[in-house]
N, C-alpha and C positions, 0 to 999 in steps of 0.2 A: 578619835583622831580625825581631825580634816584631811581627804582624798581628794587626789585632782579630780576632777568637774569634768563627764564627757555632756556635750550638746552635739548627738546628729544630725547632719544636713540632708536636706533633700534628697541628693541624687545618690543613689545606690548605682553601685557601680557593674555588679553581677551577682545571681545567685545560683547556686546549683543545689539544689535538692534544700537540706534546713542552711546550708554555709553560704554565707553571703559577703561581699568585700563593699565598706562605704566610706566615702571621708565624713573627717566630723570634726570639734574642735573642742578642747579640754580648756578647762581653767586651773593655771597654773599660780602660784610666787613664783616671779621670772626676776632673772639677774643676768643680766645681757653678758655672753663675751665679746669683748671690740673684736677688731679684724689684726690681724697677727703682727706680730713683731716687726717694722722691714730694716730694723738692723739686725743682719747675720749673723745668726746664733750661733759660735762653732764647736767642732768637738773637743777643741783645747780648754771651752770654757766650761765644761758641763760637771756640776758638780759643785760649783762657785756661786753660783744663784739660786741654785734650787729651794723650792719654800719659800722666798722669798727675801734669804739672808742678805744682809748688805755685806756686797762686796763686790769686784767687779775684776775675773782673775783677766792679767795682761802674758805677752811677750809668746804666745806663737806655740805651734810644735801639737803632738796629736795630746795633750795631756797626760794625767797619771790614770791606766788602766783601775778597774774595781772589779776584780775577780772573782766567783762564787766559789768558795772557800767552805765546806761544809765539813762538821766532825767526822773523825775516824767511827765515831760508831756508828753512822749511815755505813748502807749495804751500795755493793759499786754501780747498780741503779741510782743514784742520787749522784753519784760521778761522773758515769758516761753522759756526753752532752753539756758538762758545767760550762756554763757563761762563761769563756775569757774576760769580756766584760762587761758591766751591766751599767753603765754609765748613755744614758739615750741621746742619740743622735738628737738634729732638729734638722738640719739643711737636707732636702732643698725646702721643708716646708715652713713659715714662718712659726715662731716662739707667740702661743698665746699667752700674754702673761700681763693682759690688763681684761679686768670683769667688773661687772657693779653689783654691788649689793642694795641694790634698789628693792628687792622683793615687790614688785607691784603685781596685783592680780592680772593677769592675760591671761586671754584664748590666744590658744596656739592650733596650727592645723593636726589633725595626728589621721591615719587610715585604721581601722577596725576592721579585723576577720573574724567571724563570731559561727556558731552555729546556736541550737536550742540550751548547747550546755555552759559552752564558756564566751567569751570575748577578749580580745587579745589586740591591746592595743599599741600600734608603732608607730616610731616617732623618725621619719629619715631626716629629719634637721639634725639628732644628735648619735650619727652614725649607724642608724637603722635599729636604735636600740627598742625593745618591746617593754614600753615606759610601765604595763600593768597586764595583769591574764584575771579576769573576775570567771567566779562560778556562782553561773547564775542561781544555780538549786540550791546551795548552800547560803547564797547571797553575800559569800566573802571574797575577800582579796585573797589571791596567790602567790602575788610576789608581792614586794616593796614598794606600793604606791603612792611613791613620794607628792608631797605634796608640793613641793618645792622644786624649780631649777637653780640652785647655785651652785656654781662651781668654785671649789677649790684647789690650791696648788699642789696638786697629786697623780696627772696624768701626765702623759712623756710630751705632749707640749705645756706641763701644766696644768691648763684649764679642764678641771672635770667634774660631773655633777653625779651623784649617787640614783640608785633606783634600781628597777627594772632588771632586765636580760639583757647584756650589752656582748658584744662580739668583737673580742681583739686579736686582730691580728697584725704582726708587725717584723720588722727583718734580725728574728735571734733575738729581741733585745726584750727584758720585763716592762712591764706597763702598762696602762692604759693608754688603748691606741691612738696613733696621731689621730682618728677620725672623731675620737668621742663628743667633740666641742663641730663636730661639720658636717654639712647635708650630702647624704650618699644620694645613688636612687633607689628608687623604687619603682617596680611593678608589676603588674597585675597577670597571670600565664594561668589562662583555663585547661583546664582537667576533667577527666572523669570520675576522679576523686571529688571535684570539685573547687574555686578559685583556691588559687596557691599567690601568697607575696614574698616576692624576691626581692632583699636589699643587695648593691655589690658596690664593689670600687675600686679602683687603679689604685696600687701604693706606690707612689714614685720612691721610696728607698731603695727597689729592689726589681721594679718591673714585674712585678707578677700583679694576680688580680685576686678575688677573695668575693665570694657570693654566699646566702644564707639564703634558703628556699623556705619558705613557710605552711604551714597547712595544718588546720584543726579537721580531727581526723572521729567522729563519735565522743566527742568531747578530750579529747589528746593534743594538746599543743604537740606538732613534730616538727623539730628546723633539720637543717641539712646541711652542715659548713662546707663549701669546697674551697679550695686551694690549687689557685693555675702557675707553674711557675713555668712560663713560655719562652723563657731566654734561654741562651745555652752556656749557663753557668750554675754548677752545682750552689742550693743556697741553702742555708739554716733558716728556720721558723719558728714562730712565737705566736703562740694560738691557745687561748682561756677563752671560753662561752663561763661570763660571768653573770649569778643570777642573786641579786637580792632578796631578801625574804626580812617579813616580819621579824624582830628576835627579842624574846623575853629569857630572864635569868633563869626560866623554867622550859626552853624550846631544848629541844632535843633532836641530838640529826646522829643519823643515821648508815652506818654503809659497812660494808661486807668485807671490813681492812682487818689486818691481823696487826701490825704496827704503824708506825706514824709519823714522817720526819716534820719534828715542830721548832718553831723560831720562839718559842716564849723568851729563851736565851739564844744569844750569837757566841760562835756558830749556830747554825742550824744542827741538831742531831736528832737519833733515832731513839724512841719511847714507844713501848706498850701501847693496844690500842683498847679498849679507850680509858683502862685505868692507869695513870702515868702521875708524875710528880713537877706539875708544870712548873716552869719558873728558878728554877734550881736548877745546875749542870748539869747532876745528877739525875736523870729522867728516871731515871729506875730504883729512885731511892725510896726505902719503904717506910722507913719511922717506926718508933713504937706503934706496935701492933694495928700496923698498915696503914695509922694517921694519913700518911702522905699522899697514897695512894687514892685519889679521889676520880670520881666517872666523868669523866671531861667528855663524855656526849652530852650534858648539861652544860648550855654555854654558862650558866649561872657562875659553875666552876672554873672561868676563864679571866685572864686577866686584860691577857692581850695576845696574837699572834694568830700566824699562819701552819693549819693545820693540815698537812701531805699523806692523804690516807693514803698505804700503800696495800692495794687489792689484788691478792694472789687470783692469779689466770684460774685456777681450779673452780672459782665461781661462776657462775648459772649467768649472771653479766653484771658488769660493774653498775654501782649506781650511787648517789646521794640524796637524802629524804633527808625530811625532819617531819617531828611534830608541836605541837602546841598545848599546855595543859587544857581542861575544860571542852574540848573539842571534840568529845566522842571517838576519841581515839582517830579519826583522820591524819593520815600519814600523804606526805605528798612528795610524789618519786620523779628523780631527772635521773633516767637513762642513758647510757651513753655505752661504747664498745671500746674506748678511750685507757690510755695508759697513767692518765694524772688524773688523780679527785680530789679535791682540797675543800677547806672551809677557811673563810678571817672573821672573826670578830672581831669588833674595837674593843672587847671587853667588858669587864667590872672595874673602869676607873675613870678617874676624873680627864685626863686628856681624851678617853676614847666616848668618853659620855657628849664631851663639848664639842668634838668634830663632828660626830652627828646628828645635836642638837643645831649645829650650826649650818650642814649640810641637806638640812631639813627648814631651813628658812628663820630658825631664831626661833627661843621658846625653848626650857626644859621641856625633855621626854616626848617631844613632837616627833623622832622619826626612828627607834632603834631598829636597827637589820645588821643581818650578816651576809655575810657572802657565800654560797654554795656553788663550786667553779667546778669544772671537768678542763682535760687540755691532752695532747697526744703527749707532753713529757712528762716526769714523773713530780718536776715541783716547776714553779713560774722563772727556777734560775737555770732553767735549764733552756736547752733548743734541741731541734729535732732535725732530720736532714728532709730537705725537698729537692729532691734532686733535678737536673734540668730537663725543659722538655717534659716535665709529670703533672700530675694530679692527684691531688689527695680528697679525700673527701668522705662523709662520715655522719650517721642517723643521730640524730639523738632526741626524746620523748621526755614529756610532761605530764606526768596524770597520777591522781588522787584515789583513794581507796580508805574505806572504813577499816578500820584493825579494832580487833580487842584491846581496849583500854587498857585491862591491867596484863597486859602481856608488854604492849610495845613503851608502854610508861614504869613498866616493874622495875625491880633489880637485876635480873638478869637480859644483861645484852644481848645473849646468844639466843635466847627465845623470842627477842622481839626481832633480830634478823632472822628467824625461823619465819615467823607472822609474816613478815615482807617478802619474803623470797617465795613462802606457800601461793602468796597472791599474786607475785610478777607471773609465774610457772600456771596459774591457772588460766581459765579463759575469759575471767574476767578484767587479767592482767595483761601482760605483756608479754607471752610467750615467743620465742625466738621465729615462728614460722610468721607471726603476726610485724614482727622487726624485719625481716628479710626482704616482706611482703614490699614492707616501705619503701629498704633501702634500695630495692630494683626501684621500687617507682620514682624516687625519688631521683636514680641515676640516667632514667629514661630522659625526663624531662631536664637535665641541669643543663643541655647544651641547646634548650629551646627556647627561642628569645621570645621575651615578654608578650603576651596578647595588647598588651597597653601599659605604655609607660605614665606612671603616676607621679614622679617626679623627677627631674633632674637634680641630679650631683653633679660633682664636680670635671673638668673638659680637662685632667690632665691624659687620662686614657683615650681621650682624640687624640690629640697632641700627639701622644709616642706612636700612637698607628698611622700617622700621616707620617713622621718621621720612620716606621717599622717598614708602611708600604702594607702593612699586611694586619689580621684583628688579631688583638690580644688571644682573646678566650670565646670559644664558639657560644653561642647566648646569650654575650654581653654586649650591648650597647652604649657606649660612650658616643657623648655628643659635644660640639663646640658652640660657646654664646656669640650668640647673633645680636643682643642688643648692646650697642655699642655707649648706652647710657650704665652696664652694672660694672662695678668693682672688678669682676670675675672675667669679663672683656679685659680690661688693659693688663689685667694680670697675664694674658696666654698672646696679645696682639704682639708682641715682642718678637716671640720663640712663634710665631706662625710666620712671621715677616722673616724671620731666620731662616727659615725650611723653604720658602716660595719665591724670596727674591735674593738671599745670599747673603742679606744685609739687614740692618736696624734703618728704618727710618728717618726723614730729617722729624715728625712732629717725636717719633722715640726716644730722637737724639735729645728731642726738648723736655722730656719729664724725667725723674727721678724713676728706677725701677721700684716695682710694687711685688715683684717673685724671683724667683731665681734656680734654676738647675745644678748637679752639682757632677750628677753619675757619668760614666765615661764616655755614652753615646752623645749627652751632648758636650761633655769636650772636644768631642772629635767634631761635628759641627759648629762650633764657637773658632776651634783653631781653624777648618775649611773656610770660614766665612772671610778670617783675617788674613788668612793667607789669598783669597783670591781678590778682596777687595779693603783690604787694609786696618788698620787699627783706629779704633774710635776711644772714648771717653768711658764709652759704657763698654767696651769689648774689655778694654782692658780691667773696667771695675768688675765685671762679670767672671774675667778668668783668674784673675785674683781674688775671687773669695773661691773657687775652683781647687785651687792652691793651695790657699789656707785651711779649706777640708782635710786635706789629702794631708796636711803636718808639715808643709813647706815654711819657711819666712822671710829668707831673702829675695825670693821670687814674689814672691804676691807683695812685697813689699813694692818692689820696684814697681808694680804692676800698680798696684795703688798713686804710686808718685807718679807715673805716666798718665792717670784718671785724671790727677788734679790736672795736671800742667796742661794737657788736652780742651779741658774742662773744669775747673770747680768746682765737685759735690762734697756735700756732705758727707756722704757712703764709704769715700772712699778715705778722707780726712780720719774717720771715726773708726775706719779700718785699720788705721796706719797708727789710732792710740791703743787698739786694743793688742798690736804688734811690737808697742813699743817695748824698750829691755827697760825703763825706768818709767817709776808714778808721774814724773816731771814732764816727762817726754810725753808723754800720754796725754797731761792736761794740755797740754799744749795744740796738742789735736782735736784735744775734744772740743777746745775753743774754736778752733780752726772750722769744724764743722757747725759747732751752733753761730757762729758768724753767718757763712754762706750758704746756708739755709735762710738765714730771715733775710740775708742782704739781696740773693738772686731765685730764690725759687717759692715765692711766696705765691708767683700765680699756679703753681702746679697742683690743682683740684686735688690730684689722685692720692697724694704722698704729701703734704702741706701738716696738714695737723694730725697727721698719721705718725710722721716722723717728728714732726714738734715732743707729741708724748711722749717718743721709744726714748728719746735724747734726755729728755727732762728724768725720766725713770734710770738710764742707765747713769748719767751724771750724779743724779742725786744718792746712788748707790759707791760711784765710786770717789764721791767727795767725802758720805759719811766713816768709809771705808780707812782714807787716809787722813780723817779728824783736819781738815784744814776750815776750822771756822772760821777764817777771813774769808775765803772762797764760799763758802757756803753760804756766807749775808750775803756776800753779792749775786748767787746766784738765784738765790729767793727772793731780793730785789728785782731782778730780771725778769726771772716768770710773773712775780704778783703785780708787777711794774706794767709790763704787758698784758695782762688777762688772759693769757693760757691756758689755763685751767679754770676757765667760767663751767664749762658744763660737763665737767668729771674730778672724781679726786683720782689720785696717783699716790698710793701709800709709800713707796720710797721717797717721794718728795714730801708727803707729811712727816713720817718719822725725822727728815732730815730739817723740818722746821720744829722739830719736838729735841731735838739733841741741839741744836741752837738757844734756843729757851732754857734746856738745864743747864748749856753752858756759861749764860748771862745768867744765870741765877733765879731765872725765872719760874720756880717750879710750882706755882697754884698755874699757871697759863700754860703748861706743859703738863699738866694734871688733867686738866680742862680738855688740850687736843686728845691725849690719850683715852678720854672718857667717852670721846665725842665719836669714832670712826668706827668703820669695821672692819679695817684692815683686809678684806677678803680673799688676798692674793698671799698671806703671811699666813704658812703654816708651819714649817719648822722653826720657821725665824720668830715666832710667836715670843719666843723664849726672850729675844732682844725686848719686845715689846713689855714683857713681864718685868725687866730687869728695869727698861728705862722708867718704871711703874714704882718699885721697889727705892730705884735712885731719889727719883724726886719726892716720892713720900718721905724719903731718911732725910735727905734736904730742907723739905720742908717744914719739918719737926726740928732738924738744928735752926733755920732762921728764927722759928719762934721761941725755941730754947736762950739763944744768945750763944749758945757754944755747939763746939762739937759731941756730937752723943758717943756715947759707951753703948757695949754689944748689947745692953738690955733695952734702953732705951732706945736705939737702933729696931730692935724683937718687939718694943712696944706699937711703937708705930708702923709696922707693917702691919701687924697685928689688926691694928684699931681701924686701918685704910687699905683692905686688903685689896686685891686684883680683881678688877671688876669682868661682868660677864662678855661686854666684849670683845672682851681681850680672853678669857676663856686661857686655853693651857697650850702646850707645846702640840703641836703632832707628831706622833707616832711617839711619844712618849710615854711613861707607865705611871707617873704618878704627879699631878699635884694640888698643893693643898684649898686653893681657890674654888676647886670647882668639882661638887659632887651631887 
C-alpha cells in the first residue's frame, strides 16, 4: 500500500534528550476543500442537504428535532445524557460543502515529534489531527496512514477526510468536528520530559476552548484533551479522540467490556460481548447450536456499525487494542480513564468497501480502517455535562507490546484480555503509578503557554477576548490577522470594527459579508451598535439571520426586507426564499438574488465567485427538487452562457444537467455525464445517482428496443450496464450489488 511521503526540513526545532520536534513536509493525494458556504446554513434546514440529497427545505422555524431514541434493552447508562437532538448546527460557522476530487500529489507542511522509537506526525491544517505514529523498530505503521486527503460528506460541516488520530469536540451535538477541514494552532512548550505539541482552538458554538497536549514519552504516544468552559452557563459536551487503524477481516480488537450497545440494527440495543448475533433485532439470538452466535472481535464478522463497548469500573483501566494476523502477536493499546469505548467499521460490504476505497483516493483495497474511539459518554449519542466556569481534562496513552500469539489470536477472549491486562499491570506496561505520573505532568503544564508558537489558527478566540475584555483559557494564545491581503482578515474586520468603533464601515457597508455571528454576546452588541448609531443594510442582514437561528420568521423576515430596501444583496433576497411559505415564492427570491449579485457586486473580490458557486449549488438543488425543467434549461443556459464554472465542477449543478438530458430523452449523453464525475460531495445521495444510472440504462434499452420494456428486459439491462465504480454505492448503507 502507498503511505504518505514524509521529507524533513532543515531546521529542527528543539531537542531534548533522544525527543526532538521538526517541520517537514509529506506527500499526499490532495483534494482541496473551497472556503465555506456564505449562504447561512440554518438550523431549520439541517437534515435536508445532508450527503448531498437534492433538495432544498424552505419556510422558517427551528425544524423537526432527531432524538436518540435507543432500545429498551440498553441499561439507563445509554439513557442518561440521550441527545434531544442530533441534527448539527452550522451557524455561526460557514457550511463546507464544495471539495475537489482532484487527487493531485502535494507536499503539505506537517510537524513531527519523534524520539529513538516512534514518530508522530500532525497535521494543524486539518484540526490538529495526528495524520500517522510509525514505529521505527518494527518499521510499521500504527495508525491509518492514509494515503490520501479527500474529503467526504460526513463531518458536521460536511467536509471530512479519514486517517489518523483526530479530536472532536463540539457543543452536545455527534460528529466530526466543525474543525476537521480547518487549521488550529499549534505549538511547541518545553519540558523536562522533553518538547511537548499543543493543538487548541476557540469553538464559537458555545464559547469554550479545547486543547490536546502531546508528548512521546520512551516510545508512548500520550495526548492530554482538556476542556475550558469559561462562561457562566452550564453546557453539554461532545468529545471522541478518534483513532484509525489498519483493518483486515482478520484484525481483532480488543477491550475489557462485558456487553455492547451496537447499531448493526436501529434502534441501537444491548448484545453480549463479543459473541453476539449482529444484524438481527434479536442480539441475543443463538440458532441452532449457537450458529448465530459468532466472535465479533474479528471485524471479518462485521457487516456494518457502531460498536459501544460498555467497561465495568471493576477493571485495572479501560482500554481499546487490536491486533493483526501474521504479526507476532503485537497488540497495540490506546488507554484512556474515560466512560465510552467504541469501535466503527464500514464492514464486509459493498457500500462500506466503496466509501473507503474512495476516502483512500480511488482504487480497490487502497485504504481499509476502522475506527477505535474513547469519549467521556458512554455512546457518540449521547453528551456529558461541562459545567460553568470548569475544566475537564484527561490522559490518554498509545503503546504497543509483544503478546503470545496463540493466546491473544485463540478462541478464548478471556485469556487474551488476561495477556493484555498482565502487560498493562507490569513494568513494562502501563501501570497506574506510571499514568498518574503523566496525568500530574501533564496538569502542571496545560496552563503554560506555548514556548513557541508554530502555527496560527483561527482569530475567532481574539475576537471574543477583546469582546470578553478578559483571556479565554490560561495557556492559550489566540491571535488576530494582520495581513489585510488573507481571506481570514475580512472575515473578523467587520466584528472588530463592531467592538472599537460602534459601527460597520463605509468600505464594509461596501462588500457582501464573508462570516457571521449568531450567539447572544453578539446579539447584544449588534442590537447596542443599532441602537446607538442606527440601522444599516448589513445590521439588519446580520440580525436577521440572528433570528432565523433562534426559529423566528416574521421577524427576520422583516429584517431581511429592510436589507433589501436599505441595500440590495443577495444574502438577504436568498434569505427571504429560504423563508418563504411557498416553492413559487422562493423562486422568486432566488432570482431576485442571482440578479443583484451579477448586476451590483461583481466588484467585490472577497464574496464574487464565492457566492456565485453557493447560489449555483443551492439553485440547482432546489430546481431539481421541484422537477421544473423549463427553469432548469434556463438556468444551465445562464451558468454555461456565462462560464461559471470554468475552474470547478459543482455536483448539484451536474446531476441537474444529467436529469435534464434524461428528461429530453437523452440517455447515451446522461450516461456519459454520470460516467464522467466523481461526485465527491454525494454520499447519501449517492443512491439518486445510482437510480439516475439505472433510469437511463432502462431508457436506453427501450429506445433501442422500439417499445417499452417488461420487468425482464428492464433486469436485462441493468444487468448488462451495471453501476459503474464511480458512482460506487450509497453511504452508510449495508448493501449493494455493484460494488464488492
Amino acid at each position: 500500500m502507498f503511505l504518505a511521503a514524509l521529507v524533513v526540513l532543515g531546521c529542527v526545532q528543539r531537542a531534548f534528550g533522544s525527543a526532538k520536534v521538526e517541520k517537514s513536509t509529506m506527500n499526499i493525494l490532495n483534494s482541496d476543500t473551497l472556503p465555506g458556504n456564505l449562504l447561512p446554513n440554518f438550523m431549520f434546514q439541517q437534515g435536508s442537504i445532508e450527503g448531498g440529497s437534492v433538495g432544498v427545505k424552505i419556510g422558517g422555524g427551528r425544524g423537526t428535532p432527531k432524538p436518540f431514541s435507543p432500545d429498551d434493552s440498553c441499561g439507563e447508562d445509554i439513557f442518561e445524557g440521550a441527545m434531544e437532538d442530533m441534527r448539527s448546527p452550522q451557524l455561526p460557522y460557514l457550511t463546507q460543502d464544495l471539495w475537489t476530487c482532484d487527487r493531485k500529489p502535494t507536499d503539505i507542511d506537517v510537524w513531527l515529534l519523534e524520539d529513538e522509537n516512534i514518530k508522530v506526525t500532525v497535521t494543524p491544517q486539518y484540526d490538529g489531527k495526528v495524520w500517522a505514529i510509525y514505529d521505527k523498530k518494527r518499521g510499521k505503521e500504527l495508525l491509518y496512514n492514509n494515503r490520501a486527503h479527500q474529503p467526504a460528506n460526513i463531518g458536521a460541516l460536511k467536509a471530512w477526510a479519514a486517517g489518523g488520530a483526530e479530536w472532536n469536540w463540539s457543543p452536545g451535538i455527534i460528529g466530526h468536528s466543525a474543525f476537521s477541514e480547518t487549521q488550529v494552532y499549534l505549538g511547541r512548550l518545553d519540558t523536562e520530559r522533553g518538547p511537548m505539541l499543543r493543538v487548541y482552538e476557540f469553538d464559537r458554538y458555545n464559547g469554550t476552548t479545547w486543547q490536546v497536549d502531546m508528548l512521546v514519552d520512551d516510545g508512548v504516544f500520550v495526548a492530554h484533551p482538556r476542556i475550558t468552559n469559561p462562561t457562566d452557563v452550564d453546557l453539554r459536551g461532545y468529545w471522541w479522540t478518534c483513532v484509525a487503524v489498519d483493518a483486515k477481516p482478520s484484525t481483532r480488537i480488543y477491550a475489557p467490556a462485558t456487553h455492547v450497545a451496537e447499531t448493526s440494527r436501529d434502534p441501537m440495543r444491548n448484545a453480549p460481548w463479543p459473541f453476539f448475533a449482529e444484524g438481527i433485532e434479536n442480539a441475543s439470538f443463538t440458532g441452532y447450536q449457537n450458529a448465530w452466535m459468532t466472535d465479533n472481535s474479528y471485524l471479518g464478522n462485521h457487516q456494518i456499525g457502531d460498536m459501544f463497548l460498555r467497561i465495568p469500573d471493576t477493571v485495572y483501566t479501560p482500554y481499546i487494542g487490536h491486533s493483526q494476523e501474521n504479526e507476532d502477536g503485537f497488540v497495540y493499546i490506546h488507554g484512556h480513564p474515560l466512560n465510552g469505548t467504541k469501535f466503527y467499521t464500514w464492514g464486509q460490504s459493498g457500500p462500506g468497501r466503496y466509501m473507503q476505497d474512495f476516502l483512500a483516493g480511488g482504487g480497490r483495497r487502497m485504504g481499509d480502517y476502522t475506527e477505535l474511539q474513547t469519549g467521556p459518554a458512554p455512546t457518540q449519542m449521547q453528551n456529558f455535562p461541562v459545567p460553568k466556569q470548569s475544566v475537564i481534562e484527561w490522559t490518554e496513552w498509545f503503546k504497543g507490546f509483544f503478546a503470545n500469539e496463540a493466546v491473544v489470536r485463540g478462541d478464548d477472549y478471556n485469556k487474551a484480555l488476561g495477556e493484555i491486562d498482565r502487560w498493562i499491570q507490569s513494568e513494562d506496561g502501563m501501570q497506574k503509578a506510571k499514568t498518574d505520573s503523566l496525568e500530574k505532568f501533564f496538569q502542571k503544564y496545560a496552563t503554560v503557554p506555548v514556548t513557541e508558537m508554530l502555527v496560527e489558527g483561527q482569530p475567532w478566540g481574539a475576537l471574543e477576548e477583546m469582546l470578553l475584555g478578559q483571556k479565554l483559557a490560561p495557556g492559550l494564545t489566540f491571535t488576530l490577522p494582520k495581513d489585510n491581503t488573507t481571506q481570514i482578515y475580512w472575515e473578523m474586520q467587520p466584528w472588530v470594527e463592531l467592538l472599537q468603533t460602534g459601527t460597520f464601515s463605509a468600505d464594509t457597508l461596501s462588500h457582501l459579508p464573508i462570516s457571521y455571528q449568531t450567539t447572544n454576546r453578539w446579539l447584544q452588541v449588534l442590537q447596542k451598535s443599532i441602537d446607538a448609531n442606527g440601522m444599516t443594510w448589513l445590521h439588519a442582514l446580520h440580525l436577521g439571520v440572528m433570528m432565523t437561528e433562534r426559529g423566528a420568521i416574521d421577524e427576520p423576515k422583516s429584517l431581511f426586507a429592510k436589507s433589501m430596501s436599505l441595500k440590495a444583496n443577495p444574502l438577504a433576497a436568498r434569505n427571504l426564499a429560504v423563508l418563504s411559505a411557498t416553492q413559487e415564492e422562493a423562486w422568486t427570491y432566488y432570482q431576485q438574488a442571482w440578479a443583484v449579485l451579477h448586476s451590483d457586486f461583481t466588484h467585490d473580490t472577497h464574496a464574487y465567485t464565492r457566492l456565485t458557486r453557493n447560489l449555483i449549488t443551492e439553485m440547482s438543488f432546489f430546481l431539481q427538487q421541484n422537477m421544473w425543467y423549463d427553469r432548469m434549461q434556463w438556468f444551465i443556459g445562464e451558468v454555461t452562457t456565462n462560464k461559471y464554472l470554468t475552474d470547478v465542477e459543482i455536483d448539484a449543478f451536474i446531476t441537474m444537467v444529467i436529469k435534464d438530458l434524461m428528461y429530453q430523452g437523452k440517455y447515451d449523453e446522461a450516461l456519459t455525464e454520470l460516467s464522467s464525475h466523481c461526485f465527491p460531495t454525494y454520499a447519501k445521495a449517492r443512491s439518486d445517482l445510482m437510480s439516475m444510472w439505472q433510469t437511463s440504462v432502462e431508457g436506453k434499452a427501450a429506445q433501442q428496443a422500439g417499445h417499452s420494456l417488461n420487468a425482464v428486459e428492464r433486469h436485462r439491462a441493468r444487468m448488462s450496464t451495471p453501476i459503474p465504480d464511480n458512482i460506487g454505492c450509497q453511504y452508510a448503507s449495508e448493501y449493494c450489488l455493484n460494488y464488492w
